[in-house]
Structures are given as C-alpha cells and as structure tokens.
C-alpha positions as CSV (number, residue, x, y, z in Angstrom):
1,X,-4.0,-26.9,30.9
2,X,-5.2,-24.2,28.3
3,X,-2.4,-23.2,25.7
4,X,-1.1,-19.3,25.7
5,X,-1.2,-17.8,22.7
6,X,2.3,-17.1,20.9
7,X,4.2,-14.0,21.3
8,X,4.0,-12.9,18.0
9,X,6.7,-10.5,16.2
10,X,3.7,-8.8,14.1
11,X,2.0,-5.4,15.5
12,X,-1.2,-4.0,14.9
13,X,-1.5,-0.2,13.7
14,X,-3.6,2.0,14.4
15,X,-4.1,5.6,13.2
16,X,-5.4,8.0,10.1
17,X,-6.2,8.0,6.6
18,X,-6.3,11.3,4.8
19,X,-7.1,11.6,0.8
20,X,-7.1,15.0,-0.9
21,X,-8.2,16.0,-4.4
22,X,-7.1,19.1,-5.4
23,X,-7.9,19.1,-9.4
24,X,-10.3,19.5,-11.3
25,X,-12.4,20.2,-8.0
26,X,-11.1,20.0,-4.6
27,X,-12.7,17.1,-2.1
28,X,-10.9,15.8,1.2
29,X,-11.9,13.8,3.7
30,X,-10.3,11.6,6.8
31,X,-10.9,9.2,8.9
32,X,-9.2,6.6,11.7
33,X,-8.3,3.0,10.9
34,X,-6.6,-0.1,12.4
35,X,-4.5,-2.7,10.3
36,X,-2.1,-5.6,10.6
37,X,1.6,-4.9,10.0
38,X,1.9,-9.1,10.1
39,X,5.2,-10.9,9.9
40,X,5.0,-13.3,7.3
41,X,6.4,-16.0,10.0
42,X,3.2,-15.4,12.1
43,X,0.9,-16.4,9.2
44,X,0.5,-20.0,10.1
45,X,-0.3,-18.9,13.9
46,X,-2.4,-15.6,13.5
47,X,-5.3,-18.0,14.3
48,X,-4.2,-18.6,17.6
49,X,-5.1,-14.7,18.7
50,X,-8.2,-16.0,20.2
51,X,-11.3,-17.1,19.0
52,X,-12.3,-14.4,16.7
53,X,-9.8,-15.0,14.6
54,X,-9.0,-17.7,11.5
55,X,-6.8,-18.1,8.5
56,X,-8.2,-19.6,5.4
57,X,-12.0,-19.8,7.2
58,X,-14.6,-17.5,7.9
59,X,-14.4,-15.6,11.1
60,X,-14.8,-12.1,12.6
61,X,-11.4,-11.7,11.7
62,X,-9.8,-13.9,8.8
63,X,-6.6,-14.2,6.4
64,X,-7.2,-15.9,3.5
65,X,-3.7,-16.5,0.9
66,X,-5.9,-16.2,-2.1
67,X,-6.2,-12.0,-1.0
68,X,-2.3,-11.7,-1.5
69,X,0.5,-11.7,-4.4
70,X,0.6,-14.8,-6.6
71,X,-1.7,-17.1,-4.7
72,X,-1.0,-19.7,-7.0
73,X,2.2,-20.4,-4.7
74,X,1.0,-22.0,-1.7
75,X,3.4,-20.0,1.1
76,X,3.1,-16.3,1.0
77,X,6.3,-15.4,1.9
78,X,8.3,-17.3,-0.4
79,X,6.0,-15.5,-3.2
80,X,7.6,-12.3,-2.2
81,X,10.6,-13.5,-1.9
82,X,10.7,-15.2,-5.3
83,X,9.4,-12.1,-6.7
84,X,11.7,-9.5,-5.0
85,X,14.7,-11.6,-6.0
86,X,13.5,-11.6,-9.7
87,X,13.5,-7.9,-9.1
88,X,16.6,-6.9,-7.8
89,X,19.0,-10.4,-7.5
90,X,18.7,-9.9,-3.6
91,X,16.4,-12.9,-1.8
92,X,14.8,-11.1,1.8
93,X,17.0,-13.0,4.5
94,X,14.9,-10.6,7.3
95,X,11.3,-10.2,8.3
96,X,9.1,-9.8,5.7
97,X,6.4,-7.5,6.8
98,X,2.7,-7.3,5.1
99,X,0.6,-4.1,6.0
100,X,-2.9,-4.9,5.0
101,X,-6.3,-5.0,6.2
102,X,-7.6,-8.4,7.3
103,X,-10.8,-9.7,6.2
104,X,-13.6,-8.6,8.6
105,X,-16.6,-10.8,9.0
106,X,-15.8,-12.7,5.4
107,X,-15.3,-9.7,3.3
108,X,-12.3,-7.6,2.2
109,X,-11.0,-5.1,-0.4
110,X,-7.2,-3.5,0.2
111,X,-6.3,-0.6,-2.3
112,X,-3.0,-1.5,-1.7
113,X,-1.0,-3.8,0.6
114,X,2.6,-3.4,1.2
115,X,5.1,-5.9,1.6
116,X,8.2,-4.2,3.6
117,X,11.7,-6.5,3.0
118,X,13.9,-6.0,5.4
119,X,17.9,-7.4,6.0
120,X,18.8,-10.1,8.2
121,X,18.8,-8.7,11.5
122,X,16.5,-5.8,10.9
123,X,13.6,-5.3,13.8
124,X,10.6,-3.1,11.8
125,X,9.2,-2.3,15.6
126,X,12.6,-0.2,16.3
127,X,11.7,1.9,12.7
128,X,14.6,-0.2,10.7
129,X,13.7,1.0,6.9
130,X,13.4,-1.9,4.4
131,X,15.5,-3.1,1.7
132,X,12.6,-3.5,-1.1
133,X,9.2,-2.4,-1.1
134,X,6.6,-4.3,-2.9
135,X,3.4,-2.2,-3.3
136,X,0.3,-4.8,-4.7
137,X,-2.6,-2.3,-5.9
138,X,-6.1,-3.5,-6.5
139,X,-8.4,-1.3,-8.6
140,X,-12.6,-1.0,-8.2
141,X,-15.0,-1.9,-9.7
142,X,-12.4,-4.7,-12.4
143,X,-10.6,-5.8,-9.1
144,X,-7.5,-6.3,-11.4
145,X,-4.2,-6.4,-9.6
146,X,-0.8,-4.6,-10.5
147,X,2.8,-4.8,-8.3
148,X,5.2,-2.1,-8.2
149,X,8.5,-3.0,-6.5
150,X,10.9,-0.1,-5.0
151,X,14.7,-1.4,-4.4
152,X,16.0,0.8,-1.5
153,X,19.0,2.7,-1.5
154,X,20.3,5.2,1.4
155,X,17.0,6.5,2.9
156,X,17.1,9.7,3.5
157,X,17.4,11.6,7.0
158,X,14.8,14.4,8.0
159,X,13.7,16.0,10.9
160,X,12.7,14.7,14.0
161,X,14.5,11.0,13.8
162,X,12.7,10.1,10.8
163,X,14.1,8.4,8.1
164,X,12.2,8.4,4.5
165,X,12.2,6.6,1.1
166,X,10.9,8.4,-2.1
167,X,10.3,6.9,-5.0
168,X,9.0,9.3,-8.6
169,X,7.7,7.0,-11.1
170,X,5.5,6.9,-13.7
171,X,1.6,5.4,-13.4
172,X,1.3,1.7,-15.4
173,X,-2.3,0.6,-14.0
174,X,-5.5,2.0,-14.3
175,X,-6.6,2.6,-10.0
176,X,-9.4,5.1,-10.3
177,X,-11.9,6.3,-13.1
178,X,-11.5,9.7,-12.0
179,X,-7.5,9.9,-13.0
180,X,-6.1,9.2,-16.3
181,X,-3.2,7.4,-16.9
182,X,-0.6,10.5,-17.9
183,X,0.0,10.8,-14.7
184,X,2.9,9.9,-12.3
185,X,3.9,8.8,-8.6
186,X,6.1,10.5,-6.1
187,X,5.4,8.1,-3.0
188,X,7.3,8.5,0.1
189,X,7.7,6.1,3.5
190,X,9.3,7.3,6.6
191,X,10.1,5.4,9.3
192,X,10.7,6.2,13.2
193,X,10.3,4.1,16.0
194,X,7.0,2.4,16.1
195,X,5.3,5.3,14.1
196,X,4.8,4.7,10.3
197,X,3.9,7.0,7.7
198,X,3.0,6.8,4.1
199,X,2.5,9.4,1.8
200,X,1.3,9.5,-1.9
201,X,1.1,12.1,-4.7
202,X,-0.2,12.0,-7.7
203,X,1.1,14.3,-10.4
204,X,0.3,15.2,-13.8
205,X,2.3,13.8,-16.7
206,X,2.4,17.1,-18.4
207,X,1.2,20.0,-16.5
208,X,-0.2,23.0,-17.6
209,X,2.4,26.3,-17.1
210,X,1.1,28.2,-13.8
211,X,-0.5,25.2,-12.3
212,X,0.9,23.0,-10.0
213,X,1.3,19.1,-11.6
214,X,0.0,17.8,-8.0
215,X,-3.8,16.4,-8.3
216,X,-4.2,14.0,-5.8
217,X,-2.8,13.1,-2.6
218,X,-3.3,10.8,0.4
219,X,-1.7,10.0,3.4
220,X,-1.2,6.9,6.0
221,X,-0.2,7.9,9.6
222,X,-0.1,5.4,11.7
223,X,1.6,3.5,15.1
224,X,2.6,0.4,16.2
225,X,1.5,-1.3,18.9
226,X,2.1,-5.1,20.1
227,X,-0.4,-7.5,18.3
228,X,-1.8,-9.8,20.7
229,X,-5.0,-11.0,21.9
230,X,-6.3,-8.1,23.9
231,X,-5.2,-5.9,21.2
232,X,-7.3,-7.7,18.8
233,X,-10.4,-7.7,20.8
234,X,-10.0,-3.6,20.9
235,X,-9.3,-3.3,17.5
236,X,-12.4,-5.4,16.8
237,X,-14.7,-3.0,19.0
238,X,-12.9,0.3,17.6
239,X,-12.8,-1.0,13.8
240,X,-15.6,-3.5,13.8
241,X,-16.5,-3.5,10.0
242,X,-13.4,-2.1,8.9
243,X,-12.7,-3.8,5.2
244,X,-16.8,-2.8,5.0
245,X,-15.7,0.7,5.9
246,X,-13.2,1.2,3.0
247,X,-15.4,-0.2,-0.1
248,X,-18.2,2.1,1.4
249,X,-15.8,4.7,1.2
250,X,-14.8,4.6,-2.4
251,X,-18.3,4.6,-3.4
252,X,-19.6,7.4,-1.3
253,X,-17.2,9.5,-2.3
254,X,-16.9,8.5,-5.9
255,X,-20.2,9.9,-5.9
256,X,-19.4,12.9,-4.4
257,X,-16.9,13.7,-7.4
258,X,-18.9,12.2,-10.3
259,X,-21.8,15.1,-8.2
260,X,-18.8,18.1,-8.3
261,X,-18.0,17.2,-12.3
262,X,-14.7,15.1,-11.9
263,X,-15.3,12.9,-15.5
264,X,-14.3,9.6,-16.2
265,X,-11.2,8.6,-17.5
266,X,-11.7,5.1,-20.1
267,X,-9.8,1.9,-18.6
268,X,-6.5,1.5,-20.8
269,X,-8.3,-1.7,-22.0
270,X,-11.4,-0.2,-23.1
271,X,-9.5,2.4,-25.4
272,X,-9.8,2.2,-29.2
273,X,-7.2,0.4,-31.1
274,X,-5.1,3.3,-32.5
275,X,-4.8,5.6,-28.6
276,X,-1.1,5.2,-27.8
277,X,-2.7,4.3,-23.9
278,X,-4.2,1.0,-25.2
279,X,-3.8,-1.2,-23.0
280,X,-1.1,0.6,-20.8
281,X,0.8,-1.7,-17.9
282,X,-1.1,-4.7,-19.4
283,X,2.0,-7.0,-20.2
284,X,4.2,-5.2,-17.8
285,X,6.5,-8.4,-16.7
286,X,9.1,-7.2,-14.6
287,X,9.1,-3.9,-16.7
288,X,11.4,-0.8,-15.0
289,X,9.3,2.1,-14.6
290,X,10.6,5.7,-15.8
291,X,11.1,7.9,-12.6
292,X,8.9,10.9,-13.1
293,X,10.8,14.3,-13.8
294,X,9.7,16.3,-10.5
295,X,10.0,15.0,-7.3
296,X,7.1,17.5,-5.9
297,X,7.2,17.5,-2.0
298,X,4.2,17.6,0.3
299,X,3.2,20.0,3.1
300,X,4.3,18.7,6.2
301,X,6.9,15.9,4.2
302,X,9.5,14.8,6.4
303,X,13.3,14.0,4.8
304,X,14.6,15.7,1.7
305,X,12.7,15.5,-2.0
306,X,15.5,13.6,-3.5
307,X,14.5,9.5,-4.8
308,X,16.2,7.4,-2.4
309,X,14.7,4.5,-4.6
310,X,17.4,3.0,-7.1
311,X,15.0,0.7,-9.3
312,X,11.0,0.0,-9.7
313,X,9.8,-2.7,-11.3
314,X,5.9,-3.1,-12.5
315,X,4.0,-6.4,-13.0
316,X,0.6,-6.9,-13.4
317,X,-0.5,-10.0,-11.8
C-alpha cells in the first residue's frame, strides 16, 4: 500500500518582487517568484512532498538547518523560540512560520528569511498577524548574518481588510556596497487572507533639505496557496532555478549601478580605526535599535504610517 503524503499546515507563495532605487540614480526592476511559507512543525516531514524533495540531502528541492538562525541548536524551531523569548520574555506557544526560499538543485542564497510568531491558536492562512517578527538578513559577497526582531503591538487597520505592522529603525548591518550605513528602516507587513505583503524603505539618516530621505525601496507581494505535492511539482516547472535566479540577480544589477555611478560604500569592518562607523552592529547582542525619526509612507501603502512595533532587537549571528 503506498503511503499519502501528509496534509501539511505550511503553504507555498507565489507572486512579485519589485526593488526600486531612486538615489543617486534611479534603477527598478521586477520579477515573479515562488517561496515556502513552512510551518516549523512540517520540517521533519517536508521530505515527504514527493520525490523531488529532501531535508538535509541534496535534491531538486532541499532544506538544510545549517541555512537558518543559530544552526548550532539542532531543532529550528526551538532556536526561534529561545531567541524571541530572550527578546521580549514571551516563548511562541503558535505556529511558527519561516518564509524563505528553499535550496534548489544544492544551492541557495536568501537576503532575508522571516520567521512570523504567532499566539496559540492563531491560523497564518486566515491572515492572523504575528506576535514577533524575526527578520535574519544575509549580506553578498561576506555572507555574514544579522537578526532584527520586531515585538508586535496592535497592528494597524487599513483599507481593504488589510491589517499592517510598521516598524522605523535604524540600519546595524552592512547589506549592500551601494548603501552606507547612516541610513534607516521603515518596514511594513500587512496581512489579509491568504495574500501577504512586505514592504521595505530605506531612508537616509540625515537628509538633505528639499530631498526626500527615501533611497531605496522594495516590495514582496505575494499569495498563499496549499503546499502539497502537486503544488510543488508546478512551482518546480514555474521557478525551476529559483535560489540560482536571486544570486544572478544581485550581480546583474550590481553591475548595472556600479555602470550608472552608484559608489561603494566601505564594510563597517574595513573602516579606519578613528570613523565613528567602525565596526557598526558588530557586537550587537540583543541591542534595541533606535526607531528612525520619520515614518515615510510608500505609494500604494496600506494601513496608517504610525509604528505598530513596540521593541526591535538586533544580533548579529
């Protein structure tokens, strides 16, 4: 008798990825993408999706625990958990929820994976908004790690059903050679139904008078739909070489920026001994991050401009 595979609570999500650049030169670009939105329960049986699929082997599709926060702890979940209780004093007692981009044929790079913490009883499919977010950012070409983690307060309501989280804080890890680190973060999720989005801006620290502090932005629009084997096998023929796709990305258009004059901006690290920025976010251990001073809303936002985000903590791991 051949064994069905689990119904699993996770989802697949599917959608668009849109970056803007609007100083000192303008450059945007999109494109469609397909991720996991995995329930931390399902690790141990994400293998069982069908043949194309592993965790901690090689395969067409593949999880390994060494791509995600403090691999040194064997169970992923209880490393977010341990974490976001150091945090904020409150241990997850609902799904824990990991948005990510699996390995593809071996390989991977994720800018960022989110971790969404949600209360007991909580059902992410239905658009519940979560508790804490943990946001683990990996930088190119040092592939050093940093963790910023948002404790929730009352989300805010906007138009449509939606219901948003914002966060303004200021920058403590080096991401990109093409921004400096005087810069800060006004990052807002929203949350209806099975639809997800996530939007980023990047702001000046200090902006000059008559221009707008806003440099940078990008945006994740995606929606939920049952993970499960068929849904795997489509995702696999729609994204085939999709953690290929994003490396290739970053290169191309680093390129394209170094080409329009965008400089470089020297890694904290590599800064001389006497720059107030040396080593910035370095020996952040459970540090608080300021909240920026201007919560600067994007075209198209959904919910009000206010922080809905009571305390973010930065680690580098």
């Amino acid at each position: 008798m051949t064994n069905r595979a689990p119904a699993l609570a996770s989802s697949w999500l599917t959608g668009t990825v849109r970056h803007r650049r609007h100083s000192p030169a303008s450059h945007e670009f999109a494109y469609r993408t397909g991720m996991l939105a995995l329930n931390l329960a399902d690790w141990s049986v994400f293998d069982r999706l069908g043949p194309l699929v592993s965790v901690e082997r090689p395969n067409v599709l593949s999880l390994r625990r060494r791509d995600y926060l403090d691999p040194h702890v064997p169970d992923l979940q209880q490393a977010v958990c341990d974490r976001v209780q150091a945090a904020t004093g409150w241990r997850p007692d609902g799904p824990v929820e990991l948005i990510t981009h699996p390995r593809h044929f071996g390989y991977v790079f994720n800018p960022v994976s989110f971790y969404f913490c949600y209360r007991q009883g909580d059902d992410p499919v239905t658009g519940a908004v979560p508790r804490v977010i943990l946001a683990q950012i990996t930088n190119t070409p040092w592939h050093e790690r940093h963790v910023y983690c948002l404790e929730v307060g009352t989300p805010q309501p906007g138009s449509g059903g939606w219901r948003s989280v914002k966060a303004g804080f200021d920058k403590r890890f080096h991401v990109s050679p093409f921004n400096p680190m005087d810069q800060s973060y006004q990052w807002t999720f929203s949350f209806r139904g099975p639809e997800l989005r996530i939007h980023m801006n990047v702001n000046n620290a200090a902006p000059q008078p008559g221009k707008k502090s806003r440099v940078f932005d990008a945006t994740l629009v995606v929606q939920r739909v049952p993970l499960n084997r068929k849904t795997v096998n489509r995702s696999l023929l729609r994204f085939p070489v999709e953690s290929f796709k994003v490396i290739a990305g970053i290169y191309w258009h680093a390129l394209r920026l170094k080409l329009k004059g965008v400089p470089f901006h020297t890694h904290p690290d590599k800064l001389p001994d006497d720059h107030p920025g040396r080593g910035l976010g370095r020996e952040d251990r459970g540090r608080e991050a300021g909240h920026a001073s201007e919560a600067e809303a994007s075209p198209g936002s959904v919910g009000s401009t206010s922080d809905s985000v009571t305390r973010i903590t930065s680690w580098r791991t």
